[in-house]
C-alpha positions in Angstrom: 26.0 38.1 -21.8 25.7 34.2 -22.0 27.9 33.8 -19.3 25.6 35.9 -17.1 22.6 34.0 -18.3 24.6 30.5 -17.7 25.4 31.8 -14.0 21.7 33.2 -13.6 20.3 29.7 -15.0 22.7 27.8 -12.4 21.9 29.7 -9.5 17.8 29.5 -10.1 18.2 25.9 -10.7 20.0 24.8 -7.0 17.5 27.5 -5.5 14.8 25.7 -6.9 16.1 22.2 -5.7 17.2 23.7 -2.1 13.9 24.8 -1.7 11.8 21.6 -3.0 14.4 19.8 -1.4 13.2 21.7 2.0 9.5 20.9 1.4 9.5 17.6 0.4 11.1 17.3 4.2 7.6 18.4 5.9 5.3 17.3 2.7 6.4 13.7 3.2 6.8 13.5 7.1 3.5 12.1 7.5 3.6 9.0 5.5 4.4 5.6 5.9 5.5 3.3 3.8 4.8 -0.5 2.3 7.7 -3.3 2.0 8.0 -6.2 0.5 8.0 -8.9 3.0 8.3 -13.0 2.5 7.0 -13.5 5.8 4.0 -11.5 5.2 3.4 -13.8 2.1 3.8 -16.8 4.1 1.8 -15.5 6.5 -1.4 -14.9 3.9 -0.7 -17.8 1.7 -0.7 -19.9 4.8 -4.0 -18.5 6.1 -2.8 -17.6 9.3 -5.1 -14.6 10.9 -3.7 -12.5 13.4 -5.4 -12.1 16.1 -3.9 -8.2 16.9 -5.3 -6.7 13.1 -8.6 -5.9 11.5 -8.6 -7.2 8.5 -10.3 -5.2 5.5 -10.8 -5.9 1.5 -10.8 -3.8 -1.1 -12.7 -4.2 -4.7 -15.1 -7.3 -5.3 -15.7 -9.6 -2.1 -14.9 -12.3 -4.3 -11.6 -11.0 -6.0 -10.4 -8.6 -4.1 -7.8 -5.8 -5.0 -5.7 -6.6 -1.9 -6.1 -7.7 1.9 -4.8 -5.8 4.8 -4.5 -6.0 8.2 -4.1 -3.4 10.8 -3.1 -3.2 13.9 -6.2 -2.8 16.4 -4.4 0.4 18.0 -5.2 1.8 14.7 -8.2 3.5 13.2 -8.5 2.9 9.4 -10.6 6.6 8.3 -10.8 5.8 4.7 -14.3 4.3 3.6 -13.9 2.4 0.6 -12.1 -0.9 2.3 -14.9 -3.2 3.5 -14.1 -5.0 7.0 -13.9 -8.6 7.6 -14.3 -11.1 10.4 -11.5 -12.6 9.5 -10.8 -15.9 10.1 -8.8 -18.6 8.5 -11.4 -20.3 6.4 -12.2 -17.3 4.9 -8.9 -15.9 4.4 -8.2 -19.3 2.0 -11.0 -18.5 0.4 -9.8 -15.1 -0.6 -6.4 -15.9 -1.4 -7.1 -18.2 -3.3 -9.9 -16.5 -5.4 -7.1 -13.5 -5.9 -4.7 -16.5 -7.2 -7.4 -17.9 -9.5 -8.1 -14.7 -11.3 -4.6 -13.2 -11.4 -3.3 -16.5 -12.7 -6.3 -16.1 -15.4 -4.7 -12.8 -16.5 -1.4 -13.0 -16.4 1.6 -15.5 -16.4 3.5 -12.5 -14.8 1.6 -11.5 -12.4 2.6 -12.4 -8.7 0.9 -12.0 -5.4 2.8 -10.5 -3.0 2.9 -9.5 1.1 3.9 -6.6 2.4 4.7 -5.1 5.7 2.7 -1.5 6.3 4.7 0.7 8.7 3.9 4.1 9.9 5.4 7.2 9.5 8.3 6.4 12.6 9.4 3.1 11.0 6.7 1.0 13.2 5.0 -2.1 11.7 1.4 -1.0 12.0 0.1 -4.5 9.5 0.6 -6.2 6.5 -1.0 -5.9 2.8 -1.6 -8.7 0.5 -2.1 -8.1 -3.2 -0.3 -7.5 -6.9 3.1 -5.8 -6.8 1.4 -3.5 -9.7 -1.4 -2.1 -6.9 -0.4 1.5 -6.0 -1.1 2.8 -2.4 -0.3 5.3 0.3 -0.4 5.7 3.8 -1.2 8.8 5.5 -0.9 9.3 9.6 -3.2 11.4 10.1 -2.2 11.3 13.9 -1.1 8.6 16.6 -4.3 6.2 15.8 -5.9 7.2 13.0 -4.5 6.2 9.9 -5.6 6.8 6.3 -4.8 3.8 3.6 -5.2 4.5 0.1 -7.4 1.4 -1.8 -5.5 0.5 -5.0 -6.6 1.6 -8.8 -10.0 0.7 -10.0 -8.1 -0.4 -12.9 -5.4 -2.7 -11.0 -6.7 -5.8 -12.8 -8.4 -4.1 -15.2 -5.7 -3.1 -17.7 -4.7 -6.9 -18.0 -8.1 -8.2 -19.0 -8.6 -9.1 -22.9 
């Protein structure tokens, strides 16, 4: 009789996984995906604005959350990111506000670029923010694209 169970137990356990294995496939396909990148890092810690993105902040206009910017080809359909004529000046301004107050918080915490790319492996723009800040982004077809703001709490939980 345990035998039978130990088969029966086996058999339901690779069903389950074939089969979340078979929807993760479609649940996922819409996604992109974030990557470190020390070009993008350069890129914001240098101040250079490119002239292809929008450029959008999330949190408190003076210490923002994280930076991004997208591709103009791209509609960003997600309303709590603020836009932002971007321009040098004001990029230095920000990233170095973001280096003031994480540096306040935390000897171990590290500002960081990323490359955003969409659901086919294309670059669609570039995040700037902590490594701990938590995203996602959703295509929600060829243009429109749905990016995810980080926690509330993202600099939060290191605060005294």
């Amino acid at each position: 009789m345990q035998k039978r169970l130990r088969i029966i137990h086996c058999v339901a356990c690779v069903l389950i996984i074939f089969l979340s294995s078979g929807c993760t496939g479609s649940f996922f396909k819409n996604y992109g995906r974030i990557t470190p990148d020390g070009n993008v890092t350069n890129a914001f810690e240098k101040y250079q604005v490119n002239p292809n993105y929008n450029y959008y902040i999330s949190g408190s206009d003076v210490y923002p959350r994280a930076i991004i910017g997208l591709d103009k080809a791209y509609v960003l359909d997600f309303d709590l990111w603020k836009k932002v004529d971007m321009t040098p000046a004001k990029l230095r301004e920000f990233v170095q506000d973001m280096k003031f107050y994480v540096n306040g918080l935390s000897w171990n915490l590290v500002l960081n670029g990323f490359a955003m790319f969409d659901d086919k492996g294309k670059q669609i723009g570039v995040w700037y923010s902590v490594l701990e800040a938590k995203t996602s982004i959703n295509i929600k077809d060829d243009h429109t694209v749905i990016i995810i703001t980080p926690d509330i709490d993202t600099y939060l939980k290191y605060e005294d």
